[in-house]
PDB file of N, CA, C, O and CB in Angstrom:
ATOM      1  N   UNK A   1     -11.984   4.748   9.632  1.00  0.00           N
ATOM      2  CA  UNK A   1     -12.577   3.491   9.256  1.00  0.00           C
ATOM      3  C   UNK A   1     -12.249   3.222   7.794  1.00  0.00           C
ATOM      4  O   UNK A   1     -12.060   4.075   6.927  1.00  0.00           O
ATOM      5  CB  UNK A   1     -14.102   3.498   9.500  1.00  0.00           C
ATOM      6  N   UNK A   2     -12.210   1.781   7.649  1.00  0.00           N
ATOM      7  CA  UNK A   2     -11.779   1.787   6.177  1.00  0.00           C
ATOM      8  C   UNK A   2     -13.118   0.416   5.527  1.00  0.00           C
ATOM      9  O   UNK A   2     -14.018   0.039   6.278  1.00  0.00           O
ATOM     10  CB  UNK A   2      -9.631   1.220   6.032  1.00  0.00           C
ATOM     11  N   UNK A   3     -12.975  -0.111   4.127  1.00  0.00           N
ATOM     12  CA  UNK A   3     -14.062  -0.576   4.058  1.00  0.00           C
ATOM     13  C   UNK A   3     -13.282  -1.485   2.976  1.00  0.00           C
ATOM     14  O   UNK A   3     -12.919  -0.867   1.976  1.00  0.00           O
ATOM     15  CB  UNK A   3     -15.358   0.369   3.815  1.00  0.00           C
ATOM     16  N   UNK A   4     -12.954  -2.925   3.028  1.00  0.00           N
ATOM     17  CA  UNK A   4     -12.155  -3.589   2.325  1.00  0.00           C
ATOM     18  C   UNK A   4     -13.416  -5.149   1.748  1.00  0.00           C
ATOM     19  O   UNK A   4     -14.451  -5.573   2.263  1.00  0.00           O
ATOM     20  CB  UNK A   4     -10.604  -3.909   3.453  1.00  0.00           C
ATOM     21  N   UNK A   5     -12.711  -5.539   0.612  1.00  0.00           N
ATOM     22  CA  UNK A   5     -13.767  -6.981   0.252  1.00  0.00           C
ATOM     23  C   UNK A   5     -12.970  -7.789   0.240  1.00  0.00           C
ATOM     24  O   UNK A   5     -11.827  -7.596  -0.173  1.00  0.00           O
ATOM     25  CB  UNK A   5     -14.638  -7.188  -1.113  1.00  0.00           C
ATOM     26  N   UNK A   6     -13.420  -8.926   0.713  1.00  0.00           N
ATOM     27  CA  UNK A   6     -12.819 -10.318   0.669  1.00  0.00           C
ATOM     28  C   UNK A   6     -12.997 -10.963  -0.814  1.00  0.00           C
ATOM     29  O   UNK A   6     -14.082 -11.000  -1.394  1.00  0.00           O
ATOM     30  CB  UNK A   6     -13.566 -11.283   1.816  1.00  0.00           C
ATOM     31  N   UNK A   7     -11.823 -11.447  -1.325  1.00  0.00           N
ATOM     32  CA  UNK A   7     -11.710 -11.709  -2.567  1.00  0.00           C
ATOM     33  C   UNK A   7     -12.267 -13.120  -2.976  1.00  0.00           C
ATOM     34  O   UNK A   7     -11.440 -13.989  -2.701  1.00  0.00           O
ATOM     35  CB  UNK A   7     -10.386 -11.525  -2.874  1.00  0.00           C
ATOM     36  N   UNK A   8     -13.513 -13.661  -3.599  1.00  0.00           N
ATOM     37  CA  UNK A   8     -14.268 -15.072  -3.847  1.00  0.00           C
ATOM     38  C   UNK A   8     -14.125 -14.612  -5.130  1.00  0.00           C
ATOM     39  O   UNK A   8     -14.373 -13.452  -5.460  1.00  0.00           O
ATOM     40  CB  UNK A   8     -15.896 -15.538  -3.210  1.00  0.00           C
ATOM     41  N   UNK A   9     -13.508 -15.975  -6.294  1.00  0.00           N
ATOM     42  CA  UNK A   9     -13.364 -16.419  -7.230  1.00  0.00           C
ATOM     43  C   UNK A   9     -14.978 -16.836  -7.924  1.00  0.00           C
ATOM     44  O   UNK A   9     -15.709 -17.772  -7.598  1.00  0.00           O
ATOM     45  CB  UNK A   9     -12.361 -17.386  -6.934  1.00  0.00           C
ATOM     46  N   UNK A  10     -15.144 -16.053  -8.703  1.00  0.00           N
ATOM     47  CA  UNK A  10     -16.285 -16.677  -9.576  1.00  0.00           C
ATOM     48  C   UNK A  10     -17.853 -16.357  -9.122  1.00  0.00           C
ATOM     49  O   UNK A  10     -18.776 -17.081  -9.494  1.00  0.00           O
ATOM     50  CB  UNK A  10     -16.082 -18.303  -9.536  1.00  0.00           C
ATOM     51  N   UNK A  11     -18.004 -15.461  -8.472  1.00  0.00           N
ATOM     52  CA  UNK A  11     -19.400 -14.968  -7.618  1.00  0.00           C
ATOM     53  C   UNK A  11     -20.013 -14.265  -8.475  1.00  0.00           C
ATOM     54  O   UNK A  11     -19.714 -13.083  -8.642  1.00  0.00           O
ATOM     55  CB  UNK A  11     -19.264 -14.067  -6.273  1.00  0.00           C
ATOM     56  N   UNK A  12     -20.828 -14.778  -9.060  1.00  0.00           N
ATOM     57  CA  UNK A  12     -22.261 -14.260  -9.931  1.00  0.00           C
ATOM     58  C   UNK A  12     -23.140 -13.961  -8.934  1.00  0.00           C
ATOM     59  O   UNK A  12     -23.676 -12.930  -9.341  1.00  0.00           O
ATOM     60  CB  UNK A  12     -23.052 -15.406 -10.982  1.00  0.00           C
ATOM     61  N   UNK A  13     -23.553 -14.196  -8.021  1.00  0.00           N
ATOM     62  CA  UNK A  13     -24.420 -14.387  -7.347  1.00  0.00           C
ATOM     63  C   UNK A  13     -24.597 -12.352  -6.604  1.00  0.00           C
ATOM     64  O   UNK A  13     -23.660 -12.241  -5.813  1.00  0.00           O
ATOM     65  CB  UNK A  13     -23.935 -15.902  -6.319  1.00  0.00           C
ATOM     66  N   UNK A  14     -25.343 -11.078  -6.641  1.00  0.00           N
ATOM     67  CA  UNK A  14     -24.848 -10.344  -6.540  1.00  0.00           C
ATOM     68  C   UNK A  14     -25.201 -10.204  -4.692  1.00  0.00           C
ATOM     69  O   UNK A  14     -24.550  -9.470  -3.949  1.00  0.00           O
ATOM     70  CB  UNK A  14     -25.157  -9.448  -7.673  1.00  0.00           C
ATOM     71  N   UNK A  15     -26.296 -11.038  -4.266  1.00  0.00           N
ATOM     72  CA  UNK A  15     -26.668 -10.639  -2.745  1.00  0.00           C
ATOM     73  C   UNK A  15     -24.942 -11.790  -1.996  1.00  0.00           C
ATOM     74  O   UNK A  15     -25.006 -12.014  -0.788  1.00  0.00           O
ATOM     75  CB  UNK A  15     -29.006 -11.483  -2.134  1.00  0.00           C
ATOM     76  N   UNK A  16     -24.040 -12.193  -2.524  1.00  0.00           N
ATOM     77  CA  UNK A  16     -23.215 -13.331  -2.419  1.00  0.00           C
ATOM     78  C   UNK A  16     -21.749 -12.144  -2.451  1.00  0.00           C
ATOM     79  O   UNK A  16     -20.838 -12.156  -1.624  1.00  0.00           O
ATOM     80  CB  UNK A  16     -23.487 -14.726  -3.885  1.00  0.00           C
ATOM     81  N   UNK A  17     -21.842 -11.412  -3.361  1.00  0.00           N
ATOM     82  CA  UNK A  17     -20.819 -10.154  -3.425  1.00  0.00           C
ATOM     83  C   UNK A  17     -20.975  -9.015  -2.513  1.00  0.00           C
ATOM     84  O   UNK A  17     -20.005  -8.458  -1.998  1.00  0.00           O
ATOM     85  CB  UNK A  17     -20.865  -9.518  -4.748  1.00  0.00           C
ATOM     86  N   UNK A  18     -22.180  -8.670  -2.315  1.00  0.00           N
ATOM     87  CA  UNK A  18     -22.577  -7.812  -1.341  1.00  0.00           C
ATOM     88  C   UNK A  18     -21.962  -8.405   0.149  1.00  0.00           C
ATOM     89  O   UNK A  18     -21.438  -7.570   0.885  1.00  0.00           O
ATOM     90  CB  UNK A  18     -24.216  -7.698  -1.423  1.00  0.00           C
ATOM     91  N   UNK A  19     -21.995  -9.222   0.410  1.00  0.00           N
ATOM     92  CA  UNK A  19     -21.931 -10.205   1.747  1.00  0.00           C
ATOM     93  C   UNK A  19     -20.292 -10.485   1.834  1.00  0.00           C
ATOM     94  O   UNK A  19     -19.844 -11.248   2.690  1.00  0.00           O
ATOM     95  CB  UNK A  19     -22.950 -11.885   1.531  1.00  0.00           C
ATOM     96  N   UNK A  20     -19.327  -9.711   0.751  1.00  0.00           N
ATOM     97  CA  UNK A  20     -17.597  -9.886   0.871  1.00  0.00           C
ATOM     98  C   UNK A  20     -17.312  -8.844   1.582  1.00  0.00           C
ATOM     99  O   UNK A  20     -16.310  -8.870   2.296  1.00  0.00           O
ATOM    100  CB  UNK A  20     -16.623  -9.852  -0.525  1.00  0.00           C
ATOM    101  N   UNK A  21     -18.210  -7.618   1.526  1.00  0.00           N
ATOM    102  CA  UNK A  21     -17.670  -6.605   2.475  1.00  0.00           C
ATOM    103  C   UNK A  21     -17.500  -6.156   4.054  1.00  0.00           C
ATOM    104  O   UNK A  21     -18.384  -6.198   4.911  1.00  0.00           O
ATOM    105  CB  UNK A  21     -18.139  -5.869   2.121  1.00  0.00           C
ATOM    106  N   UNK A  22     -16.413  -5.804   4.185  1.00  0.00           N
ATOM    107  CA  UNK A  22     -16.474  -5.604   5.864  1.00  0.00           C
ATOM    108  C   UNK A  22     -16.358  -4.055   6.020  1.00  0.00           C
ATOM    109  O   UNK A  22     -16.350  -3.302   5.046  1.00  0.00           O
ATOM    110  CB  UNK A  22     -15.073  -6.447   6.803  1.00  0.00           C
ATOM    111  N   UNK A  23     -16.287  -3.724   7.038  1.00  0.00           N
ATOM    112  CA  UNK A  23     -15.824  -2.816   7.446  1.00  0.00           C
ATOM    113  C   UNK A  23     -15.255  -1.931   9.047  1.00  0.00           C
ATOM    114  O   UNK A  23     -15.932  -1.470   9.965  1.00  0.00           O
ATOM    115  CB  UNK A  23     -16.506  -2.482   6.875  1.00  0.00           C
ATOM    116  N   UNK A  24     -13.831  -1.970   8.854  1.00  0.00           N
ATOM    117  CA  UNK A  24     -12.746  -1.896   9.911  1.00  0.00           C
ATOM    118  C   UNK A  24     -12.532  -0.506  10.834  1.00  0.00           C
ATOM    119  O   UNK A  24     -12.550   0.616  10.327  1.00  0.00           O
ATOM    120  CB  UNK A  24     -11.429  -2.155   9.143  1.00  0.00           C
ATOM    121  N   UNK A  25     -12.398  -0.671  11.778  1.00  0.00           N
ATOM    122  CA  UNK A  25     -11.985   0.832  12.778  1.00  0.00           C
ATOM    123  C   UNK A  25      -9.970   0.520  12.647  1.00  0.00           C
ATOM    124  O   UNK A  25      -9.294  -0.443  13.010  1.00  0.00           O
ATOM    125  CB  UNK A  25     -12.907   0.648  15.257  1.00  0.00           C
ATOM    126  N   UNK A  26      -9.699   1.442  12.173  1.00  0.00           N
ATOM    127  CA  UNK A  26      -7.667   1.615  12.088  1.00  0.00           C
ATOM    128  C   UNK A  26      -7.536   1.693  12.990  1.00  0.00           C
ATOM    129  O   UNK A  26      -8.276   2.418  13.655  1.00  0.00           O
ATOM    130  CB  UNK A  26      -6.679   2.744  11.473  1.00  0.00           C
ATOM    131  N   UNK A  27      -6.311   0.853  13.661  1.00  0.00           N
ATOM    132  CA  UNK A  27      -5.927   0.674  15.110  1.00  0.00           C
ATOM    133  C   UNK A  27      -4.866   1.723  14.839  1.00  0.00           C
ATOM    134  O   UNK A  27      -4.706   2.806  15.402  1.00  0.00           O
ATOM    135  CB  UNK A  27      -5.424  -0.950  15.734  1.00  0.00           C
ATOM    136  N   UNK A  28      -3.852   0.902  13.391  1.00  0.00           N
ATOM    137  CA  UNK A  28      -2.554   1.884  13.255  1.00  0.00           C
ATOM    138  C   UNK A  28      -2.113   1.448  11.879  1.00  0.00           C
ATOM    139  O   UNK A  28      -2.245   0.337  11.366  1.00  0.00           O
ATOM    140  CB  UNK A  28      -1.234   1.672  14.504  1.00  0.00           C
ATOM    141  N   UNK A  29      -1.836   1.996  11.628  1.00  0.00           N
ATOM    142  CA  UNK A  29      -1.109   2.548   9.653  1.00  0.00           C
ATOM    143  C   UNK A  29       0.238   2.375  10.109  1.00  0.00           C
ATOM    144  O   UNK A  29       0.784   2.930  11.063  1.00  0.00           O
ATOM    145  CB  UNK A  29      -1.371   4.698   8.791  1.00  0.00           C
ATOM    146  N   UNK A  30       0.977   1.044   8.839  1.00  0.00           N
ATOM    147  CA  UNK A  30       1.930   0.989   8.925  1.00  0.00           C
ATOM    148  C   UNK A  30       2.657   1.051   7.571  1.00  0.00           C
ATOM    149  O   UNK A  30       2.255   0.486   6.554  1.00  0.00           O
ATOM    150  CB  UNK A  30       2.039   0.136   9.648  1.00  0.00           C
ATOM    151  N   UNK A  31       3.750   1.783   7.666  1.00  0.00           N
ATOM    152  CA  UNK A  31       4.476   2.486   6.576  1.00  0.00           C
ATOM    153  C   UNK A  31       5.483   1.435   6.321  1.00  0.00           C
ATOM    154  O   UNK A  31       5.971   0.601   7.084  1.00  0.00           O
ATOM    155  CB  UNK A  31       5.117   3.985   6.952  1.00  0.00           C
ATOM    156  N   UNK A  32       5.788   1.805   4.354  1.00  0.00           N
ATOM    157  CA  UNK A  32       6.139   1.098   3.641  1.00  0.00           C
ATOM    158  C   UNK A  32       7.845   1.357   4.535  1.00  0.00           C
ATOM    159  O   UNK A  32       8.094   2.310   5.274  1.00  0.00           O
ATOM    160  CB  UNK A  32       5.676   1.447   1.998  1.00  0.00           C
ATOM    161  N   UNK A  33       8.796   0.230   4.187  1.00  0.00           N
ATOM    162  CA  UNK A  33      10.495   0.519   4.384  1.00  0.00           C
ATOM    163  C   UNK A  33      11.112   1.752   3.647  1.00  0.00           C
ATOM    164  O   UNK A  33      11.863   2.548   4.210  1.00  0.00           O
ATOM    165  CB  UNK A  33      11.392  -0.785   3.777  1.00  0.00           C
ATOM    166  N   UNK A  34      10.665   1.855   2.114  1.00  0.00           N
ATOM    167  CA  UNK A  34      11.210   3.106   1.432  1.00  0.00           C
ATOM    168  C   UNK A  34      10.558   4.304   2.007  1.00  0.00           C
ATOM    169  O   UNK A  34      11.244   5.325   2.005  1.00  0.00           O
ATOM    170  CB  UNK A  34      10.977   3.092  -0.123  1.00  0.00           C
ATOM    171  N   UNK A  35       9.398   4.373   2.485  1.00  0.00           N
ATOM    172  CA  UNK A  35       8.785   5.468   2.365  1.00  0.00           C
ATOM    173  C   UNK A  35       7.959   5.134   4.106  1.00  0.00           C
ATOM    174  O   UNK A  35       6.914   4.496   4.227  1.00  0.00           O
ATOM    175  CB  UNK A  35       7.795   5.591   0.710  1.00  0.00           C
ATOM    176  N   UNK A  36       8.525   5.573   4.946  1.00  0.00           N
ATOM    177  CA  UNK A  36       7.360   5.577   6.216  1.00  0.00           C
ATOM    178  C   UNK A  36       6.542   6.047   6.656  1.00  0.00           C
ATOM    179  O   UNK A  36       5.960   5.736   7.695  1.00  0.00           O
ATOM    180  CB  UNK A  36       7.487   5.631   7.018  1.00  0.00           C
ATOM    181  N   UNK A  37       6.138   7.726   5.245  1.00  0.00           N
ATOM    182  CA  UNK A  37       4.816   7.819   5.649  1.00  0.00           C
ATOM    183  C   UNK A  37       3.843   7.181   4.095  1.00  0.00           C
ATOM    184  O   UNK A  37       2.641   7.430   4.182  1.00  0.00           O
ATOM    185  CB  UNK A  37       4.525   9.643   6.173  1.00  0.00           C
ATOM    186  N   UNK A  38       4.115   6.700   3.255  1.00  0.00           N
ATOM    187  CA  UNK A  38       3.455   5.594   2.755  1.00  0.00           C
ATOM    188  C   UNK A  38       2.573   4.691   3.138  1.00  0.00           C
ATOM    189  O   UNK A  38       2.815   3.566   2.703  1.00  0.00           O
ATOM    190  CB  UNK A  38       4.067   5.050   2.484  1.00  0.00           C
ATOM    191  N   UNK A  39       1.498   4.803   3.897  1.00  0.00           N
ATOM    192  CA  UNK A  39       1.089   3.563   4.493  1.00  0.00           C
ATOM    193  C   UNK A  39       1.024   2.410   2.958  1.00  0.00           C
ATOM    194  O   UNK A  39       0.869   2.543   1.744  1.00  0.00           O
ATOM    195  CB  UNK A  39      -0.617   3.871   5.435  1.00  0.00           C
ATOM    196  N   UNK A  40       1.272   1.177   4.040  1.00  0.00           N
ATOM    197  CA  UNK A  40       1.088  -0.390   3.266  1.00  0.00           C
ATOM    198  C   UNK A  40       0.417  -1.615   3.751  1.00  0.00           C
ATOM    199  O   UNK A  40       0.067  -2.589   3.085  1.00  0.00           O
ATOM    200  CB  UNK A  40       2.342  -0.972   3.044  1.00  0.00           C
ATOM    201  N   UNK A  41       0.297  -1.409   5.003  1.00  0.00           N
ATOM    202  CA  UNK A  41      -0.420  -2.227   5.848  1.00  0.00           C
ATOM    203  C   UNK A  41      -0.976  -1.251   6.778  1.00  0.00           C
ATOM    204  O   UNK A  41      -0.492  -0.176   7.133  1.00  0.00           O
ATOM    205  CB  UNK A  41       0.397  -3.333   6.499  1.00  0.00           C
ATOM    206  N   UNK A  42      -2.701  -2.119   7.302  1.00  0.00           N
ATOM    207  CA  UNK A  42      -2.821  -1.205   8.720  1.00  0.00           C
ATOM    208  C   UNK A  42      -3.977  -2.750   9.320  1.00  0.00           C
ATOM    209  O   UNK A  42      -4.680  -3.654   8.867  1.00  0.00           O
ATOM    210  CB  UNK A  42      -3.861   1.063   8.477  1.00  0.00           C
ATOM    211  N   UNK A  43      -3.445  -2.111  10.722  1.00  0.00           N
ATOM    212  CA  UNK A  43      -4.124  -3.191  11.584  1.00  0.00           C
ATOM    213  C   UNK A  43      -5.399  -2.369  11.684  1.00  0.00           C
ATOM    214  O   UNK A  43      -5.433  -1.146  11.820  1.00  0.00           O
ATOM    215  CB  UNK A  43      -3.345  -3.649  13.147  1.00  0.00           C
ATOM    216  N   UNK A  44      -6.769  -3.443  11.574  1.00  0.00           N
ATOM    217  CA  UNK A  44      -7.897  -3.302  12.084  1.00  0.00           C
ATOM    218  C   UNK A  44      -8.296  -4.121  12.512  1.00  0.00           C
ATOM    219  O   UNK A  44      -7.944  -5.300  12.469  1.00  0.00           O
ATOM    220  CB  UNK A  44      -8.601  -2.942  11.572  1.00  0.00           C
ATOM    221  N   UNK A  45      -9.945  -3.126  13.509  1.00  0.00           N
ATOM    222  CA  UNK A  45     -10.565  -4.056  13.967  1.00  0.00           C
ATOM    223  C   UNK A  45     -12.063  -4.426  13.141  1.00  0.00           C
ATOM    224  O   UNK A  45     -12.831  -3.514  12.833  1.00  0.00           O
ATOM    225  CB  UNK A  45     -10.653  -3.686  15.352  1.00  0.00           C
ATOM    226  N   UNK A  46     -12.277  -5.436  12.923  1.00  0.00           N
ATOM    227  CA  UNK A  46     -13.499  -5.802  12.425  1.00  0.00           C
ATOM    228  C   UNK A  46     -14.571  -5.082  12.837  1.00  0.00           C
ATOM    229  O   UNK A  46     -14.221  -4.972  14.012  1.00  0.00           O
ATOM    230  CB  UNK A  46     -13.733  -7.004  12.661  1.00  0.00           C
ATOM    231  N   UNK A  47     -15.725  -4.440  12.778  1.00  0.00           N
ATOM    232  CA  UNK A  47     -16.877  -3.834  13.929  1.00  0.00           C
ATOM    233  C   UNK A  47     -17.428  -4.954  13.690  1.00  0.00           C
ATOM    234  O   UNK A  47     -16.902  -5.406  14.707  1.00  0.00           O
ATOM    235  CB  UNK A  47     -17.899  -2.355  13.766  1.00  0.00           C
ATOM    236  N   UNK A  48     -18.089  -5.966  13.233  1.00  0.00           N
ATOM    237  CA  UNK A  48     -18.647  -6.895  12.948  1.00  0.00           C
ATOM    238  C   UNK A  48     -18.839  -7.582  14.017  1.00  0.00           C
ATOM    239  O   UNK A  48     -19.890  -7.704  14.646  1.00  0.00           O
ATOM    240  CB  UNK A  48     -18.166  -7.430  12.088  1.00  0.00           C
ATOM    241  N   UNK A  49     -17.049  -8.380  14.391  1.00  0.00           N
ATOM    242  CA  UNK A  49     -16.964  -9.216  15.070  1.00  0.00           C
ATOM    243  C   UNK A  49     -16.060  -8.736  16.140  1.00  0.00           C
ATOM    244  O   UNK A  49     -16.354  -9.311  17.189  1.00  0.00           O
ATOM    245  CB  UNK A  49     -16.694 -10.256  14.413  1.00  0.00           C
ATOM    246  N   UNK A  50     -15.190  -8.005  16.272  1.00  0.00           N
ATOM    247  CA  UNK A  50     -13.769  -7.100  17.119  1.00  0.00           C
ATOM    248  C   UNK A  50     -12.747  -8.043  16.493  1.00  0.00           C
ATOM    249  O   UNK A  50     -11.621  -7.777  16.912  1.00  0.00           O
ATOM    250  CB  UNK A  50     -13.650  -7.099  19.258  1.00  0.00           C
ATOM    251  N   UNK A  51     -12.771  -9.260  15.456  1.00  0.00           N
ATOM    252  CA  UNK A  51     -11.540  -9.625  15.162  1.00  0.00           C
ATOM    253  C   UNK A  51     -10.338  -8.514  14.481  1.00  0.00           C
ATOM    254  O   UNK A  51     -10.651  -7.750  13.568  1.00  0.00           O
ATOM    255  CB  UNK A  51     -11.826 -10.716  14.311  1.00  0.00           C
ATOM    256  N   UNK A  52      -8.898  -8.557  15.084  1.00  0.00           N
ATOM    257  CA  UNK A  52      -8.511  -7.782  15.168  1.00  0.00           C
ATOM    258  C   UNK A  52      -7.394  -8.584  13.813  1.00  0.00           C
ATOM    259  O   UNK A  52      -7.134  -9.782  13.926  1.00  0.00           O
ATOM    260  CB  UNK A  52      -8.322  -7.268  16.632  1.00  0.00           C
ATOM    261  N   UNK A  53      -6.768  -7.684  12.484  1.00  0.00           N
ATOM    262  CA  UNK A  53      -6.394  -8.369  11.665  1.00  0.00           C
ATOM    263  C   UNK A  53      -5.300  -7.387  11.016  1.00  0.00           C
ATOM    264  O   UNK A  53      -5.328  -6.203  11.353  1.00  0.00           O
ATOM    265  CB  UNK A  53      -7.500  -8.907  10.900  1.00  0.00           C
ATOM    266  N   UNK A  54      -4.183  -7.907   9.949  1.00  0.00           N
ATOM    267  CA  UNK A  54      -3.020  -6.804   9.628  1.00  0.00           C
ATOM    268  C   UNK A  54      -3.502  -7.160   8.166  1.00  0.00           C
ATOM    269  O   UNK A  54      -3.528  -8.356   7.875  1.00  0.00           O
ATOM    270  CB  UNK A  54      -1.092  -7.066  10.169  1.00  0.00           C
ATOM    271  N   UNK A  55      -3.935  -6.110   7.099  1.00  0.00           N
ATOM    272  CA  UNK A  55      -4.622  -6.211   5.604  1.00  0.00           C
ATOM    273  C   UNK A  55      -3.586  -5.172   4.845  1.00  0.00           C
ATOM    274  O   UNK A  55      -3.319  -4.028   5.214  1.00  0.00           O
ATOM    275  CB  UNK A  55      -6.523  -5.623   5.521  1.00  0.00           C
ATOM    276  N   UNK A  56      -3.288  -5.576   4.174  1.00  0.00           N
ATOM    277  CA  UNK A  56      -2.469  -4.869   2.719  1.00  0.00           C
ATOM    278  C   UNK A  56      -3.049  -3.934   2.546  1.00  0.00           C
ATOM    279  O   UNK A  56      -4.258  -4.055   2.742  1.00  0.00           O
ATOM    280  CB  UNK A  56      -2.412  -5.547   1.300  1.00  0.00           C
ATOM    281  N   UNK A  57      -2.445  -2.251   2.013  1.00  0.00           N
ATOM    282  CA  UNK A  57      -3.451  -1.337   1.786  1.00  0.00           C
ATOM    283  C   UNK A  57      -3.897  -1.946   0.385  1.00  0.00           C
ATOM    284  O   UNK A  57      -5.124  -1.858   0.358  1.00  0.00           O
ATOM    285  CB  UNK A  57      -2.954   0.275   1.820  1.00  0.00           C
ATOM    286  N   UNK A  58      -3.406  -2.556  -0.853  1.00  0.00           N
ATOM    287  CA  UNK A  58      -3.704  -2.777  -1.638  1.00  0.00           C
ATOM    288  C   UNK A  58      -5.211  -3.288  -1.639  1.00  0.00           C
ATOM    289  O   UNK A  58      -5.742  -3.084  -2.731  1.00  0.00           O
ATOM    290  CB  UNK A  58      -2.825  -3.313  -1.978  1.00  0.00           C
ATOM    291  N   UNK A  59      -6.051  -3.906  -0.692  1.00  0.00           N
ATOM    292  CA  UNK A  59      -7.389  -4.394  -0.944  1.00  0.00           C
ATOM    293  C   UNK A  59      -8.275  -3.638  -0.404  1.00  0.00           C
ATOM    294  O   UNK A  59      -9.436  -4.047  -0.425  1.00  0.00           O
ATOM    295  CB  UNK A  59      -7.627  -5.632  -0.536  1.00  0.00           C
ATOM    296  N   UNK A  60      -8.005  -2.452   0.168  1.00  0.00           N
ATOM    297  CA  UNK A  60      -8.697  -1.212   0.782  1.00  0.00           C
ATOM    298  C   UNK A  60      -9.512  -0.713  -0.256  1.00  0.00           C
ATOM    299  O   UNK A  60      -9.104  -0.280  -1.334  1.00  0.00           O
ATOM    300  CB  UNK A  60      -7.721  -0.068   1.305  1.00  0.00           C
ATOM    301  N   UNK A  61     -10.481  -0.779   0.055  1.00  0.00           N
ATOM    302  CA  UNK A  61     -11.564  -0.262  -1.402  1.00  0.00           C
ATOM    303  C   UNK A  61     -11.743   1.871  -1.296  1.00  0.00           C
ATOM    304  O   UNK A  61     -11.577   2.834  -2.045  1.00  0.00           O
ATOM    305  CB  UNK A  61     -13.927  -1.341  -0.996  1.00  0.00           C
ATOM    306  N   UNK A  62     -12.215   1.566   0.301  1.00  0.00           N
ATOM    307  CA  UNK A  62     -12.261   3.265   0.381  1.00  0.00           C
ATOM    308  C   UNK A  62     -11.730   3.508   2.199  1.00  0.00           C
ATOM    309  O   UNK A  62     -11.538   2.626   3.036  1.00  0.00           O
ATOM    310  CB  UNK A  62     -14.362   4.025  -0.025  1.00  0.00           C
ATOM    311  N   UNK A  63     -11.622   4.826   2.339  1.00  0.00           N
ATOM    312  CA  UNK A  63     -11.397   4.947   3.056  1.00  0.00           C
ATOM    313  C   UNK A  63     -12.177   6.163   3.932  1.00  0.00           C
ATOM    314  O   UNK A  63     -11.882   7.344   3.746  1.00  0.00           O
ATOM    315  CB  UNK A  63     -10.402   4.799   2.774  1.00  0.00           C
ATOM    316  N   UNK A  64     -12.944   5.852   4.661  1.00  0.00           N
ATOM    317  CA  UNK A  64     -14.318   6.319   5.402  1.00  0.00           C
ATOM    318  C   UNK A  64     -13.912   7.352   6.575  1.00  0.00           C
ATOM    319  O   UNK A  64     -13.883   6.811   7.681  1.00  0.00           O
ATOM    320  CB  UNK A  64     -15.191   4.912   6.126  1.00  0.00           C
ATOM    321  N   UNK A  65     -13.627   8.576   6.566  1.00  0.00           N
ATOM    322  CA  UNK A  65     -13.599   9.857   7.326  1.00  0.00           C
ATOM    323  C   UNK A  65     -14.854  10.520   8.135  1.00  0.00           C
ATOM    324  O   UNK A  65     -15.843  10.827   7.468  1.00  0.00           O
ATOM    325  CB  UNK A  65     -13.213  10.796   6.373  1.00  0.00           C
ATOM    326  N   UNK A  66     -14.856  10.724   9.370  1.00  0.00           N
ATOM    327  CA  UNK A  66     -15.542  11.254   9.696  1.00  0.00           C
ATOM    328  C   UNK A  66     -16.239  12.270   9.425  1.00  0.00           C
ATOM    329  O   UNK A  66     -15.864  12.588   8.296  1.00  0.00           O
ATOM    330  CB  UNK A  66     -15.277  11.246  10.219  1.00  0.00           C
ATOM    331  N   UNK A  67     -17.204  13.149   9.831  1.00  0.00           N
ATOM    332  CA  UNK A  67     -17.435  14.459   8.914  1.00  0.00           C
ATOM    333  C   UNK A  67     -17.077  15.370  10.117  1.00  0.00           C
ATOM    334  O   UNK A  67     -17.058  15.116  11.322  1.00  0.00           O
ATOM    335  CB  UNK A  67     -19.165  14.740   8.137  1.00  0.00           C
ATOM    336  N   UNK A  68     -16.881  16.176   9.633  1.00  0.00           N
ATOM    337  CA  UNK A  68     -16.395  17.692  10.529  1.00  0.00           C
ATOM    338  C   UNK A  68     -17.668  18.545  10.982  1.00  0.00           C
ATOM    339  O   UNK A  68     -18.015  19.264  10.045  1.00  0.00           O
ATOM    340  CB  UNK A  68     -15.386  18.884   9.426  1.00  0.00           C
ATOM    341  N   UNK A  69     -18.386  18.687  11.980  1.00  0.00           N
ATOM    342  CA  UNK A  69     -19.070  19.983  12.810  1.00  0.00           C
ATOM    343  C   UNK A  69     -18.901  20.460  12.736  1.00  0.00           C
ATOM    344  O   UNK A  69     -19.411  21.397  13.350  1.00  0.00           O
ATOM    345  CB  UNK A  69     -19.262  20.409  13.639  1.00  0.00           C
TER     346      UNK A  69
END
């Protein structure tokens, strides 16, 4: 799972910033041309809504691992 924000210009507002974040289940990690295990893009799915979407790793804030038993 990964946990990315939607980028709004000028938001003072902090319950308004809180409300940019989503957070995605990785369908599939897709690697840069120079480098293919680079990821640069990865398709997710929204849990929110199931919209299913292709996001730049660049706006990936963190990236959410399961924990190990």
């Amino acid at each position: 799972m990964i946990m990315s924000q939607l980028k709004k210009e000028n938001c003072e507002n902090t319950n308004e910033k809180n409300k940019n974040y989503w957070i995605g289940q990785v369908i599939d990690c897709i690697g840069g041309a120079r480098n293919p295990n680079s990821w640069t893009l990865f398709q997710v799915a929204n849990i929110d809504n199931g919209e299913i979407t292709i996001i730049n790793a660049d706006i990936v804030e963190k990236i959410l691992k399961p924990s190990e038993s």
